[in-house]
N, C-alpha and C positions, 0 to 999 in steps of 0.2 A: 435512503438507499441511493439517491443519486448524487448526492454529495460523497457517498465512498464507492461509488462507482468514476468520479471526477478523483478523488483523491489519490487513488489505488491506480489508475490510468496510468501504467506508466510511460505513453509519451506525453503527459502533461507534466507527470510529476519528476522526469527525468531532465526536462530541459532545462536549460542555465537559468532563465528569467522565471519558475516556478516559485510562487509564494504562494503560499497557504494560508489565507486571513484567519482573523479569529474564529467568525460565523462555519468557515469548513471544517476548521480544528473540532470545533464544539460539534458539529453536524456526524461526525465521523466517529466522535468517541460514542456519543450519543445514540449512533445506532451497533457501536460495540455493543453495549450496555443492553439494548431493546433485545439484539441477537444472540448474546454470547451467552446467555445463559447464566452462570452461577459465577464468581468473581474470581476464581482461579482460569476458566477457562476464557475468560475475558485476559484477566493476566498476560496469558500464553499468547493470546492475539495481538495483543500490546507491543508483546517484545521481538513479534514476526511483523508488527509494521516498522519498529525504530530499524531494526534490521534491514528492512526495504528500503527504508531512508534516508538509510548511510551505504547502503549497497555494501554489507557486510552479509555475512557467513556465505548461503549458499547465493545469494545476489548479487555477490562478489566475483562467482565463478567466471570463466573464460564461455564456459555455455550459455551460461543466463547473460553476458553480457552480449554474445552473438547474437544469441534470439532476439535480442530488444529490435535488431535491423531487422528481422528476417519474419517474423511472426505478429498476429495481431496482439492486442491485449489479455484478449479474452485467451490465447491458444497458447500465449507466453505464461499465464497465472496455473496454466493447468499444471 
């Protein structure tokens, strides 16, 4: 949990020098896997993080990019 609490963060994970070693990659999918239940709905969480990590669709927005100044982590993911 606290490796996709670090992963998810997005003032870690937004900043220029962010890398993501193996051991978080692994930490993060692995607790998809523990949480997400049944492997479509793991799927769906999949492709809401590549999304987060390209800052594509709605992470893309002019809102979600404001908020990133303006909000904590926790009140930006709401």
């Amino acid at each position: 949990m606290h490796v996709a609490g670090y992963y998810l963060n997005l003032m870690f994970h937004y900043h220029p020098k962010f890398k993501a070693n193996y051991k978080v990659k692994w930490g993060m999918y692995d607790y998809l896997e523990r949480m997400g239940g049944d492997i479509d709905e793991i799927s769906k969480n999949d492709a809401q993080i590549e999304s987060f990590k390209r800052k594509s669709g709605f992470f893309s927005s002019q809102m979600a990019q404001r908020a990133l100044k303006m909000k904590t982590p926790s009140h930006w993911w709401e």
